[in-house]
Phi, psi and omega in degrees: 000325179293281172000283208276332161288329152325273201305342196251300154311321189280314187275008196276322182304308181296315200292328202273349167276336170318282182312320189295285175345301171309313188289333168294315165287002169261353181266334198272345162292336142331318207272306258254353200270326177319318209237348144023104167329111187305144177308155159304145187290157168248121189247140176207158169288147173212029172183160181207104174264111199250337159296049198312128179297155173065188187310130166290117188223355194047042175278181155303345160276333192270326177311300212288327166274036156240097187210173147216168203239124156230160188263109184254121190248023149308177145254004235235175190246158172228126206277123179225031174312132149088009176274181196203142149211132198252145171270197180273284198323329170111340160317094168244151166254087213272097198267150199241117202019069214227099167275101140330100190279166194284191170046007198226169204221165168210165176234112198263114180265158169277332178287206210220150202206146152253143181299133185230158188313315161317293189262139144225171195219133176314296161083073178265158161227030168226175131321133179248302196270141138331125172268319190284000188157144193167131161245152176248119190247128172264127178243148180272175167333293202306338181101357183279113161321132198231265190241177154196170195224137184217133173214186180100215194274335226238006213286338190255000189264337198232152166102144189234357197209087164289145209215000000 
């Protein structure tokens, strides 16, 4: 009789190791999401004045009420040194030691300026965005798409942080 309670006692063990080993492997992609990698910052377009108000005549007040704005919707500040934005047309703005406060936005005007934590300036003498249709593409260091804003015909097709 011990023999067969041996034995009988040995599969009650293995099956009740079976079951823990299933439950541990359906708990661990929980556990694995608990300790999870902090999100990347996040920078985006989050305004697009691409219609400068009033006459296009092309001075520098009417360049400079052409801009766009992005939004670091981080705490944490973002380095956007080697960062880019760009039109359809290939017209880029190459931002040059230029740190992102968390929470906080700036605006890349197209005329000349001087630069502030706020304003940065192109220091353009034409118009870069389309008043009838244009995307504004933000690329990182690496050249990796980060956001874009599009309006006009092509405005449903690109983009994920739409204005």
């Amino acid at each position: 009789m011990s023999a067969s309670v041996s034995v009988t006692a040995r599969r009650f063990a293995a099956a009740a190791l079976a079951a823990g080993a299933l439950v541990s492997v359906a708990a661990l992609p929980a556990s694995a999401a608990d300790h999870a990698r902090p999100p990347l910052p996040k920078v985006g377009i989050s305004a697009v004045q691409y219609d400068s108000p009033g006459r296009d005549d092309r001075s520098n007040r009417s360049l400079n009420k052409e801009w766009v704005e992005l939004t670091n919707t981080t705490r944490q500040a973002v380095n956007l040194d080697g960062w880019t934005l760009k039109d359809e047309s290939g017209h880029t703005y190459t931002f040059d030691h230029y740190r992102l406060a968390g929470r906080a936005s700036v605006r890349v005007h197209t005329g000349e300026g001087n630069d502030t934590r706020t304003d940065l300036f192109q220091d353009r003498r034409a118009y870069v965005w389309n008043n009838d249709h244009d995307t504004a593409t933000l690329r990182n260091d690496h050249g990796r798409y980060v956001d874009d804003s599009s309006w006009g015909r092509d405005r449903h097709l690109r983009g994920s942080m739409r204005r």
